[in-house]
Backbone as XML, in Angstrom:
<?xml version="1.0"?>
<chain id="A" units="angstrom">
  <residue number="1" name="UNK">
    <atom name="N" x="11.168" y="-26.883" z="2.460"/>
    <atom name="CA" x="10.118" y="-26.434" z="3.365"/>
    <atom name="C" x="8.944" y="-25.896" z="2.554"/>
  </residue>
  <residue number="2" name="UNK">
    <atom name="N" x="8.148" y="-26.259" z="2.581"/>
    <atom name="CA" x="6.287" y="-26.237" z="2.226"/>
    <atom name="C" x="6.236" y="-25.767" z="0.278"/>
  </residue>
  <residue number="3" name="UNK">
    <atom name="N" x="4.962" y="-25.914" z="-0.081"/>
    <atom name="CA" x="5.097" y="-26.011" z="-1.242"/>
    <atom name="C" x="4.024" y="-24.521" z="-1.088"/>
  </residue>
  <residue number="4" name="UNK">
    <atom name="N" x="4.490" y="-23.478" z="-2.151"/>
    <atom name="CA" x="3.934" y="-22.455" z="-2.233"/>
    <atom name="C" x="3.095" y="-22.043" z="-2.719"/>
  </residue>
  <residue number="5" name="UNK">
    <atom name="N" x="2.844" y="-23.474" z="-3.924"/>
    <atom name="CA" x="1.452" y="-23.042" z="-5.219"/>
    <atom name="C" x="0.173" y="-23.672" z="-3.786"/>
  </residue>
  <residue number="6" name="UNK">
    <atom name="N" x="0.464" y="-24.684" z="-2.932"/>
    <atom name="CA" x="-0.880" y="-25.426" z="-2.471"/>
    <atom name="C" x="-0.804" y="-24.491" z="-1.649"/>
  </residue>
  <residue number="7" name="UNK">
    <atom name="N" x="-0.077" y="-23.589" z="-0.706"/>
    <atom name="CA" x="-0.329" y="-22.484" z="0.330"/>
    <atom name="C" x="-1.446" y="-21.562" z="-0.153"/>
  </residue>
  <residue number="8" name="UNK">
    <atom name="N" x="-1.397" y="-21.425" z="-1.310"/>
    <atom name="CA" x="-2.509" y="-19.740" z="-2.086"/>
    <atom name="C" x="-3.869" y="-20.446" z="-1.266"/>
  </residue>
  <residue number="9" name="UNK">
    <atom name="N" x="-4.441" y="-21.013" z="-1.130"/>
    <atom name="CA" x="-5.234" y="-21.807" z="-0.999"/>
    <atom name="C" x="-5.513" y="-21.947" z="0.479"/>
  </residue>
  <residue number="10" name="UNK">
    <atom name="N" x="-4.356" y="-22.111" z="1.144"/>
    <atom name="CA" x="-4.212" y="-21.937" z="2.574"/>
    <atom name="C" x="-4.707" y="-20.271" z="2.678"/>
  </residue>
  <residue number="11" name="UNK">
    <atom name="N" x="-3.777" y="-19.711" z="2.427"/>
    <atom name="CA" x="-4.172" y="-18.083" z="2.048"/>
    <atom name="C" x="-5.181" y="-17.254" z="2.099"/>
  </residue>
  <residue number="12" name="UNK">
    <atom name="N" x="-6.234" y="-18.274" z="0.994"/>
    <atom name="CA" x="-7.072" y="-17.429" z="1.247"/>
    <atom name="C" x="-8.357" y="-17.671" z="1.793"/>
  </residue>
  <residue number="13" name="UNK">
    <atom name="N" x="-8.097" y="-19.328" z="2.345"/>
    <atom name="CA" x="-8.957" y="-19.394" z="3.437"/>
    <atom name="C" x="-8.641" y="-18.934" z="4.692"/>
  </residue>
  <residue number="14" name="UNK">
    <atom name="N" x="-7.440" y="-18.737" z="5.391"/>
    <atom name="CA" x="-7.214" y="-18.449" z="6.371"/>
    <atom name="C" x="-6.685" y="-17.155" z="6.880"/>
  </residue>
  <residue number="15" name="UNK">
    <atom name="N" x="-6.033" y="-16.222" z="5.736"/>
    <atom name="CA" x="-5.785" y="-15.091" z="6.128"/>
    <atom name="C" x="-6.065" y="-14.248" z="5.347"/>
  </residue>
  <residue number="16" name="UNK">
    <atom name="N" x="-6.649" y="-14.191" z="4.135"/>
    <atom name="CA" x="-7.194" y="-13.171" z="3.750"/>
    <atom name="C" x="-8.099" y="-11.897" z="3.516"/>
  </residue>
  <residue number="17" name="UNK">
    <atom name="N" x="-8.981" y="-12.897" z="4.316"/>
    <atom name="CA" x="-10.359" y="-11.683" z="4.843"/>
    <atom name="C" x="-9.056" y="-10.991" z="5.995"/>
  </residue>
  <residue number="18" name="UNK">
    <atom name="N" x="-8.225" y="-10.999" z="6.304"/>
    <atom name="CA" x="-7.575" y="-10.018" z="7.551"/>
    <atom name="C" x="-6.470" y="-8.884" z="6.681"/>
  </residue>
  <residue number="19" name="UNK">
    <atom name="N" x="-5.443" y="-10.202" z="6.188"/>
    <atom name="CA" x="-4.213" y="-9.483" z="5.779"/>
    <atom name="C" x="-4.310" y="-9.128" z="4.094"/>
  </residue>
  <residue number="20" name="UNK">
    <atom name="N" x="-3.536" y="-8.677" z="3.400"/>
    <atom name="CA" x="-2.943" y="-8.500" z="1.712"/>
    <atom name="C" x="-1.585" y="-8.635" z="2.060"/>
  </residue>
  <residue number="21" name="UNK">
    <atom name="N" x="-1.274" y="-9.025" z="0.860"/>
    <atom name="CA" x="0.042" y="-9.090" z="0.717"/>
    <atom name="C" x="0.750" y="-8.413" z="-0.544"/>
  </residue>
  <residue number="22" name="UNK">
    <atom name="N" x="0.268" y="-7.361" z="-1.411"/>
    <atom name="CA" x="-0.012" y="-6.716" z="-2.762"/>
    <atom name="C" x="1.091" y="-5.572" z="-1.683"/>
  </residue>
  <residue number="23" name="UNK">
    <atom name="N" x="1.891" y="-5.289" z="-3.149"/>
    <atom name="CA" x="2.530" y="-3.895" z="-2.639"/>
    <atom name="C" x="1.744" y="-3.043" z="-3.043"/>
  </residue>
  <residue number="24" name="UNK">
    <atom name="N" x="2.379" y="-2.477" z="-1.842"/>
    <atom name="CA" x="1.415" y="-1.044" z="-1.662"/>
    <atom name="C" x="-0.596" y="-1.239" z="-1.321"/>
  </residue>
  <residue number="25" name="UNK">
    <atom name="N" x="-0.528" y="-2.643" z="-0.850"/>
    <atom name="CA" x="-1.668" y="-3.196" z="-0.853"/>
    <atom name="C" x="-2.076" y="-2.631" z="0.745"/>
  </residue>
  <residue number="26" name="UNK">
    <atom name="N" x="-3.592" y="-2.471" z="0.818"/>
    <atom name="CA" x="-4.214" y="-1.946" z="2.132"/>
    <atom name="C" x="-4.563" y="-2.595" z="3.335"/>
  </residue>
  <residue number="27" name="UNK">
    <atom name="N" x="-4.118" y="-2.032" z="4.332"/>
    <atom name="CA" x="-4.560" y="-2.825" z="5.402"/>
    <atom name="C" x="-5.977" y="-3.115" z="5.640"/>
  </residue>
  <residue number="28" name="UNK">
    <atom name="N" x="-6.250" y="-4.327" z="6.152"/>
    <atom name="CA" x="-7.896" y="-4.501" z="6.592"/>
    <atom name="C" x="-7.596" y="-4.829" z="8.329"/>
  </residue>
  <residue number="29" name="UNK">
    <atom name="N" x="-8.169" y="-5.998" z="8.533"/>
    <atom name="CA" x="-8.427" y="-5.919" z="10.468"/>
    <atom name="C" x="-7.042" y="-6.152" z="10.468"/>
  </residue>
  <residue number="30" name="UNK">
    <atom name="N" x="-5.940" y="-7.219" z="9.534"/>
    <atom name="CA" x="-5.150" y="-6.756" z="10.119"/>
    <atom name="C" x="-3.764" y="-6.453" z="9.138"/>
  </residue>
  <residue number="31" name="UNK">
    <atom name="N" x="-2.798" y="-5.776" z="9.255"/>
    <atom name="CA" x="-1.327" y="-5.131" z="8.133"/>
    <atom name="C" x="-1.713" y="-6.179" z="7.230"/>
  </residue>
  <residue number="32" name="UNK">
    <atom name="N" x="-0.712" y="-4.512" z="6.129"/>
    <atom name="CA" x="-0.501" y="-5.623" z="4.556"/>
    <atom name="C" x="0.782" y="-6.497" z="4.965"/>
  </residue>
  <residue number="33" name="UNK">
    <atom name="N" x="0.860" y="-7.299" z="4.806"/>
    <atom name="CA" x="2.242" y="-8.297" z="5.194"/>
    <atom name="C" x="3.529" y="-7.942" z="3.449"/>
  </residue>
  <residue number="34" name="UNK">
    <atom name="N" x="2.972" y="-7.399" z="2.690"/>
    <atom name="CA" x="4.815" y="-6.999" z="2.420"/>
    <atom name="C" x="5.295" y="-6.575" z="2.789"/>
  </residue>
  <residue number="35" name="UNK">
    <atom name="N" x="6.560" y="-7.640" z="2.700"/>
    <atom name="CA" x="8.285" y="-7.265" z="3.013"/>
    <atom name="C" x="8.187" y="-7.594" z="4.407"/>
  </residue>
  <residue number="36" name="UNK">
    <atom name="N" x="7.002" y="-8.315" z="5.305"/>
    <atom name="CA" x="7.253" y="-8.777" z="6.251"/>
    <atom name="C" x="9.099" y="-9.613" z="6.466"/>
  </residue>
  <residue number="37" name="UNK">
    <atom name="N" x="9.498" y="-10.787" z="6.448"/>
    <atom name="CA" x="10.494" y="-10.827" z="6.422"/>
    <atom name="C" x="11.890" y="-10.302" z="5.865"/>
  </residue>
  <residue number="38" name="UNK">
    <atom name="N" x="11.936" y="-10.309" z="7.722"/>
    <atom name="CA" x="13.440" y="-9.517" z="8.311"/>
    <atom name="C" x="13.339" y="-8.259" z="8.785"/>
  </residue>
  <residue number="39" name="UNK">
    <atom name="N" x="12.274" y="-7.851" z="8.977"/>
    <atom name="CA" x="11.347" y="-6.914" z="9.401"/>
    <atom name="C" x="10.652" y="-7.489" z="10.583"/>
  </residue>
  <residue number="40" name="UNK">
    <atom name="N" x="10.523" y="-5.940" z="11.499"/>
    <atom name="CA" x="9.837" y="-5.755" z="12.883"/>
    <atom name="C" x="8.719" y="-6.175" z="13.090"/>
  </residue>
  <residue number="41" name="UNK">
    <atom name="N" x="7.851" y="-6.590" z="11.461"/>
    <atom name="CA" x="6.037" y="-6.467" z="11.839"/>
    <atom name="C" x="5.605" y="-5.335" z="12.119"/>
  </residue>
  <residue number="42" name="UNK">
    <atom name="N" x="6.039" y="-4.061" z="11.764"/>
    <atom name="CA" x="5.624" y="-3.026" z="12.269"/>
    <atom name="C" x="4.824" y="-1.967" z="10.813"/>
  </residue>
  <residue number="43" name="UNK">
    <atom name="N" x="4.728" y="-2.700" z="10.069"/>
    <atom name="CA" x="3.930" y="-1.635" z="8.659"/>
    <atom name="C" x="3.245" y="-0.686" z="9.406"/>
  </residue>
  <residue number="44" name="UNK">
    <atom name="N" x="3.671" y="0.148" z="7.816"/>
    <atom name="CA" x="3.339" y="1.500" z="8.616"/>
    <atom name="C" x="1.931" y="2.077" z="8.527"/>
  </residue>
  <residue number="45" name="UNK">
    <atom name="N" x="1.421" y="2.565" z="9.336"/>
    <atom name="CA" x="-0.089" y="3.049" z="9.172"/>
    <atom name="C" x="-0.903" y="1.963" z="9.708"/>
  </residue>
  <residue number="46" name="UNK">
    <atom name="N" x="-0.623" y="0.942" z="10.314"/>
    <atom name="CA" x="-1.420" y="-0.187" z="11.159"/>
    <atom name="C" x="-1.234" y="-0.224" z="12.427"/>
  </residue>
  <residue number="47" name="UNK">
    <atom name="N" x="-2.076" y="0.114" z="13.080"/>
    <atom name="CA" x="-2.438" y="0.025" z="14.637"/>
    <atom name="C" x="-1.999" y="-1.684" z="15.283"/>
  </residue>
  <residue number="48" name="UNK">
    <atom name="N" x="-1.084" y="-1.335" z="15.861"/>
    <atom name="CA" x="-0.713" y="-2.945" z="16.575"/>
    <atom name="C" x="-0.868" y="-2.606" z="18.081"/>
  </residue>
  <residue number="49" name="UNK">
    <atom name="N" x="-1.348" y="-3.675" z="18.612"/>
    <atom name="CA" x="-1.274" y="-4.191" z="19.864"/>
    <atom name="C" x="-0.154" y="-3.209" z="20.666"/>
  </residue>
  <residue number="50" name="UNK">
    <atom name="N" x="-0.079" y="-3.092" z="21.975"/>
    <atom name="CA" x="1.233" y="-3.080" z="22.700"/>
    <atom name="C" x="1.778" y="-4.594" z="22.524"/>
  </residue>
  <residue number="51" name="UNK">
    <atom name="N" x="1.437" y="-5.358" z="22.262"/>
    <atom name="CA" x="1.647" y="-6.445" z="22.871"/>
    <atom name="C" x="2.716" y="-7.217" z="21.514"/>
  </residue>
  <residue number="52" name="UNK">
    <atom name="N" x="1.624" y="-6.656" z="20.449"/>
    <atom name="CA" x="3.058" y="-6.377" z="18.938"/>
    <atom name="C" x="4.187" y="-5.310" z="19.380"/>
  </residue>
  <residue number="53" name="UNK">
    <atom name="N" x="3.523" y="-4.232" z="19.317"/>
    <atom name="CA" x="4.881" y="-3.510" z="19.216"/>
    <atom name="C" x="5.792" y="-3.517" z="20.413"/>
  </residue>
  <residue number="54" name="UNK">
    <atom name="N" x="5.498" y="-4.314" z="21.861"/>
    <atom name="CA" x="6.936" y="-4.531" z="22.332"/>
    <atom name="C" x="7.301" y="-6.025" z="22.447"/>
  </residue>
  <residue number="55" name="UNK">
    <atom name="N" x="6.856" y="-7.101" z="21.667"/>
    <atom name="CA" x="7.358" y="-8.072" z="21.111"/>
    <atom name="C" x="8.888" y="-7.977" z="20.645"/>
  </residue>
  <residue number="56" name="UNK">
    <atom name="N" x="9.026" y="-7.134" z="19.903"/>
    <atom name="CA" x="10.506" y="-6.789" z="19.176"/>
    <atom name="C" x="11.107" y="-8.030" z="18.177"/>
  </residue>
  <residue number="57" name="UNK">
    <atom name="N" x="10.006" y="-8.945" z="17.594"/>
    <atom name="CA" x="10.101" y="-9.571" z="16.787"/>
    <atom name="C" x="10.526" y="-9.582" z="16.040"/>
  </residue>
  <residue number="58" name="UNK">
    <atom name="N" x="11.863" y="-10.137" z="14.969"/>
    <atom name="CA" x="12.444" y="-10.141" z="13.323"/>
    <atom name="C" x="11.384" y="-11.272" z="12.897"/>
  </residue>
  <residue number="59" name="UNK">
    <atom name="N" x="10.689" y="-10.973" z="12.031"/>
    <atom name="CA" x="9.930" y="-12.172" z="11.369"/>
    <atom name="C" x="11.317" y="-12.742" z="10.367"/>
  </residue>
  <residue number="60" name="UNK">
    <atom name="N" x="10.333" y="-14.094" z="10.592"/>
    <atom name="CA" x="11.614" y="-15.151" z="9.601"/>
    <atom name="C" x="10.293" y="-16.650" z="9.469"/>
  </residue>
  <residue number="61" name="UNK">
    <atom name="N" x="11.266" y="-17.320" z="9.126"/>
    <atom name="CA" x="10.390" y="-18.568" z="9.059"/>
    <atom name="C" x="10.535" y="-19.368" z="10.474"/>
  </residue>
  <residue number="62" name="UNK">
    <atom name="N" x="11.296" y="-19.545" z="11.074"/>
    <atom name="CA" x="11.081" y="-19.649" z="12.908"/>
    <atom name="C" x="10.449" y="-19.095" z="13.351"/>
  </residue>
  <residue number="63" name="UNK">
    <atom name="N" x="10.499" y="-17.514" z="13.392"/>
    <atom name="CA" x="9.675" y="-16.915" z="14.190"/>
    <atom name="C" x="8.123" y="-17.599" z="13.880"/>
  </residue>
  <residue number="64" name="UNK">
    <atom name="N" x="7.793" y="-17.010" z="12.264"/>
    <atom name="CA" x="6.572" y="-17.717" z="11.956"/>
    <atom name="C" x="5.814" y="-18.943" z="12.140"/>
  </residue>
  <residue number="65" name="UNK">
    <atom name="N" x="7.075" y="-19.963" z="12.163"/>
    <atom name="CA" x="6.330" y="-21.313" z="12.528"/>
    <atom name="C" x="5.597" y="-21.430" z="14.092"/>
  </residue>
  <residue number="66" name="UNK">
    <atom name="N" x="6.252" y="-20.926" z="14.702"/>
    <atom name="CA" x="5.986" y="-20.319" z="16.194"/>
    <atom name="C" x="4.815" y="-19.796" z="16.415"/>
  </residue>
  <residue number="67" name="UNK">
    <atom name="N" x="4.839" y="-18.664" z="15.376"/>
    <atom name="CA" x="3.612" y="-17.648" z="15.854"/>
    <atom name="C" x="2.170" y="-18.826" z="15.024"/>
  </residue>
  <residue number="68" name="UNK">
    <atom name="N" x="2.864" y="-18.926" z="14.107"/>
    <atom name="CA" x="1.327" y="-19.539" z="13.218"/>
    <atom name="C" x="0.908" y="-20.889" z="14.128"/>
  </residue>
  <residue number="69" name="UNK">
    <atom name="N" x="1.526" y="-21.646" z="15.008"/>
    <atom name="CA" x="0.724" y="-22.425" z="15.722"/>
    <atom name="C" x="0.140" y="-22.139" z="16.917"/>
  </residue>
  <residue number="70" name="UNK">
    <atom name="N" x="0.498" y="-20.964" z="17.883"/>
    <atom name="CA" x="-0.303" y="-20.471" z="18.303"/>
    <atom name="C" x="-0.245" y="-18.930" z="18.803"/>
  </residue>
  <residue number="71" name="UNK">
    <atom name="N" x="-0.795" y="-18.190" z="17.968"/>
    <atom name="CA" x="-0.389" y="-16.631" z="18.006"/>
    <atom name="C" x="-0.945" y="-16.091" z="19.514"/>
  </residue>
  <residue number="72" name="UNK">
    <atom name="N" x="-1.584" y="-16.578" z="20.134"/>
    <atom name="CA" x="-1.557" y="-15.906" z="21.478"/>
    <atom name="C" x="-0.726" y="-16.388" z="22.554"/>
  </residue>
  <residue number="73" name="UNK">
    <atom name="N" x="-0.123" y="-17.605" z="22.286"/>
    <atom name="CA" x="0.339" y="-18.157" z="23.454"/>
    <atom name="C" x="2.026" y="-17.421" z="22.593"/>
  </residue>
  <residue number="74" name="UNK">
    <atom name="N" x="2.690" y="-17.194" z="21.392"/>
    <atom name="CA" x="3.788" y="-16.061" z="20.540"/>
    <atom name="C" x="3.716" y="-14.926" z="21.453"/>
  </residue>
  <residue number="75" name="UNK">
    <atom name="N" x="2.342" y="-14.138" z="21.321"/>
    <atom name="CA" x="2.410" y="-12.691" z="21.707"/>
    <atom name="C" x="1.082" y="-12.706" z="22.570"/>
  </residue>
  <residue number="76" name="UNK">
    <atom name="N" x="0.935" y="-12.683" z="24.137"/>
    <atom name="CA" x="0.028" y="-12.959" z="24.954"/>
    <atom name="C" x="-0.393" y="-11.453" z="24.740"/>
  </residue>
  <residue number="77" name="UNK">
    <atom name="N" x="-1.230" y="-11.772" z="24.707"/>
    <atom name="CA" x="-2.356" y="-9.844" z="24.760"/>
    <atom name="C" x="-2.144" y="-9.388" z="23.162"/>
  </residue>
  <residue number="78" name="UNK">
    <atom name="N" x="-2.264" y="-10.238" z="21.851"/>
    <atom name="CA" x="-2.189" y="-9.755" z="20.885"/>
    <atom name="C" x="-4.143" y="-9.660" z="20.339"/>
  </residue>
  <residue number="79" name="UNK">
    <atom name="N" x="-4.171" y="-8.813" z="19.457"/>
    <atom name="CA" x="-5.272" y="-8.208" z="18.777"/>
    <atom name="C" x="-5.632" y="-9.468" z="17.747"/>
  </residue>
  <residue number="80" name="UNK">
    <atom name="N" x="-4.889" y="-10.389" z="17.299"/>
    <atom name="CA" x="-5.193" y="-11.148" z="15.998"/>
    <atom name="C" x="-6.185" y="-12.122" z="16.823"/>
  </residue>
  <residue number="81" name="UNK">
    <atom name="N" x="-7.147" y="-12.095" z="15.887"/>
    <atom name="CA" x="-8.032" y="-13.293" z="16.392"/>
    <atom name="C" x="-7.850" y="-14.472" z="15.842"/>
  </residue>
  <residue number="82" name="UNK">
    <atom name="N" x="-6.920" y="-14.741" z="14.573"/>
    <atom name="CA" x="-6.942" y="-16.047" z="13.844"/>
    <atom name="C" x="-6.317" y="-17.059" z="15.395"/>
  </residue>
  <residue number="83" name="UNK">
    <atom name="N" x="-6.723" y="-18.496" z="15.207"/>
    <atom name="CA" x="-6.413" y="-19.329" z="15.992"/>
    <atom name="C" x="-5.434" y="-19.864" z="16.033"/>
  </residue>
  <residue number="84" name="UNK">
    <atom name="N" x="-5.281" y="-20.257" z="15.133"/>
    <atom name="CA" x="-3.697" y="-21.451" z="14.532"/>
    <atom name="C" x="-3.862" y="-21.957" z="13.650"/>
  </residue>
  <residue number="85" name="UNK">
    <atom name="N" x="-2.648" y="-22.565" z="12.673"/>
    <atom name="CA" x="-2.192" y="-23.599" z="12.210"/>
    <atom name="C" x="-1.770" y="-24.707" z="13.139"/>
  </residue>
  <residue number="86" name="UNK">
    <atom name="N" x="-2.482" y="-25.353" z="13.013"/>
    <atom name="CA" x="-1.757" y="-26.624" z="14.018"/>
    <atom name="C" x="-1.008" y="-27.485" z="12.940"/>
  </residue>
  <residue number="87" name="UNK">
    <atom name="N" x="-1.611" y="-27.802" z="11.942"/>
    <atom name="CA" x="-1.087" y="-28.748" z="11.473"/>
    <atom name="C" x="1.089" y="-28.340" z="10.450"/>
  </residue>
  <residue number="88" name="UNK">
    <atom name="N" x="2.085" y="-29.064" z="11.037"/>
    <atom name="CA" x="2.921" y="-28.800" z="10.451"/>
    <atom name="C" x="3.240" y="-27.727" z="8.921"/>
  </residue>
  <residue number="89" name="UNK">
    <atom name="N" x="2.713" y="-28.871" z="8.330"/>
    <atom name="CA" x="2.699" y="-28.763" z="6.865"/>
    <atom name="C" x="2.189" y="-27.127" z="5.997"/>
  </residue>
  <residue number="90" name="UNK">
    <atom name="N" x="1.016" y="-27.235" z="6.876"/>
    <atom name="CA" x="0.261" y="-25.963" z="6.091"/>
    <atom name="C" x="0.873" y="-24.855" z="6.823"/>
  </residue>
  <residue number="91" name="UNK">
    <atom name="N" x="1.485" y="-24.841" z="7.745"/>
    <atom name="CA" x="2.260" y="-23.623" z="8.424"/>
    <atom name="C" x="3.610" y="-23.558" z="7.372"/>
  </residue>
  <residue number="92" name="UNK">
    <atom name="N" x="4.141" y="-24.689" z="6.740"/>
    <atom name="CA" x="5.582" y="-24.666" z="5.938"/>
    <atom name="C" x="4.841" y="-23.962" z="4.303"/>
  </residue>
  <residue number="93" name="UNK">
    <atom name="N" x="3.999" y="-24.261" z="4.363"/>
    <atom name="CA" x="3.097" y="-24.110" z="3.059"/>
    <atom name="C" x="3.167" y="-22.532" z="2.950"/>
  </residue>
  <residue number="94" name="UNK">
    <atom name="N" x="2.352" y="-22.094" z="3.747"/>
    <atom name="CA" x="1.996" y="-20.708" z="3.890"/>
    <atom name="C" x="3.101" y="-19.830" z="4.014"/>
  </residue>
  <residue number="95" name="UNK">
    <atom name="N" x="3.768" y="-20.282" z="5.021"/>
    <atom name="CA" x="5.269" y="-19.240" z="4.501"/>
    <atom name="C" x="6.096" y="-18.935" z="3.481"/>
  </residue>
  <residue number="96" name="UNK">
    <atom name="N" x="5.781" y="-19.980" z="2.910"/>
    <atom name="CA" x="6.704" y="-20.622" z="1.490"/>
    <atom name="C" x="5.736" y="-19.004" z="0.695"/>
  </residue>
  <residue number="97" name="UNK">
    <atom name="N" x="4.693" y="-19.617" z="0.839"/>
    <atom name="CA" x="3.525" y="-18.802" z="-0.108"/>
    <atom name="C" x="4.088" y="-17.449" z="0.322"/>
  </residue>
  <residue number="98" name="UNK">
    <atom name="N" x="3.883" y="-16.531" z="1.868"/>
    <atom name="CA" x="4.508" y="-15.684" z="2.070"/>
    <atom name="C" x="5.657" y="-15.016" z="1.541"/>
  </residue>
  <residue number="99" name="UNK">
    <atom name="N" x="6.727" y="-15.837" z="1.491"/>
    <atom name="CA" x="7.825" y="-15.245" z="1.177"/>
    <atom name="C" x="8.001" y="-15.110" z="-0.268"/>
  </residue>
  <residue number="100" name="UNK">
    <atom name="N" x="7.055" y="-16.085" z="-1.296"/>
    <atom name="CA" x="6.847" y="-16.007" z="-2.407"/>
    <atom name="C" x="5.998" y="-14.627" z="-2.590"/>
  </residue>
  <residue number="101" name="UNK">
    <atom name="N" x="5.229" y="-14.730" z="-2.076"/>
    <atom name="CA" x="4.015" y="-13.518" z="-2.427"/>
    <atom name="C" x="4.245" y="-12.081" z="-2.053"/>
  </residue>
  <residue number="102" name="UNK">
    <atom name="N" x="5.202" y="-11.865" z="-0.767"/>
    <atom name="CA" x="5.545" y="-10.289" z="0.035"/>
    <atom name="C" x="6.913" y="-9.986" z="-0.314"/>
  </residue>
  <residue number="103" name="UNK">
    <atom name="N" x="7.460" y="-10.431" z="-1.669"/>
    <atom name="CA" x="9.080" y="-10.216" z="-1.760"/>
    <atom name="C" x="9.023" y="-9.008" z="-2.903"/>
  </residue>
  <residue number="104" name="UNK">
    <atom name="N" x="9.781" y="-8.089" z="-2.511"/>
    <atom name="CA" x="9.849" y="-7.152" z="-3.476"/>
    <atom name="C" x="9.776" y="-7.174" z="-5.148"/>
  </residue>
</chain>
């Protein structure tokens, strides 16, 4: 599932002006995503939605493929403005990159 060096790229056209993924890295519009997976989505010190926090989400790579093609129709009444990944590939990409990039 997705190749992680061509995701950086995905990365940081598509979610970086929002998220970091650096430990101990700062939130901007929206959470630092380490250690997202297997975890609530709930970092601490970031203002989420109601609509995040009673989701009750385990992020994983399902959940994600889900949310990354269309995050409002995932979590209806969420705060993220990104649109989607539609396309397969770059959603397998980016997680790959994720789980490479937010792992302890």
């Amino acid at each position: 599932m997705g190749d992680a060096e061509a995701s950086k790229k995905i990365f940081a056209q598509k979610c970086a002006q929002c998220h970091t993924v650096e430990k101990r890295g700062k939130h901007k519009t929206g959470p630092n995503l380490r250690g997202i997976f297997g975890q609530t989505g709930q970092a601490p010190g970031f203002s989420y939605s109601n609509a995040n926090k009673n989701k009750g989400i385990i992020w994983g790579e399902e959940t994600l493929m889900e949310y990354l093609e269309n995050p409002k129709k995932y979590i209806p009444r969420t705060k993220m403005i990104f649109a989607s990944l539609k396309k397969k590939i770059e959603r397998e990409d980016l997680i790959q990159y994720l789980k490479w990039a937010t792992s302890s």
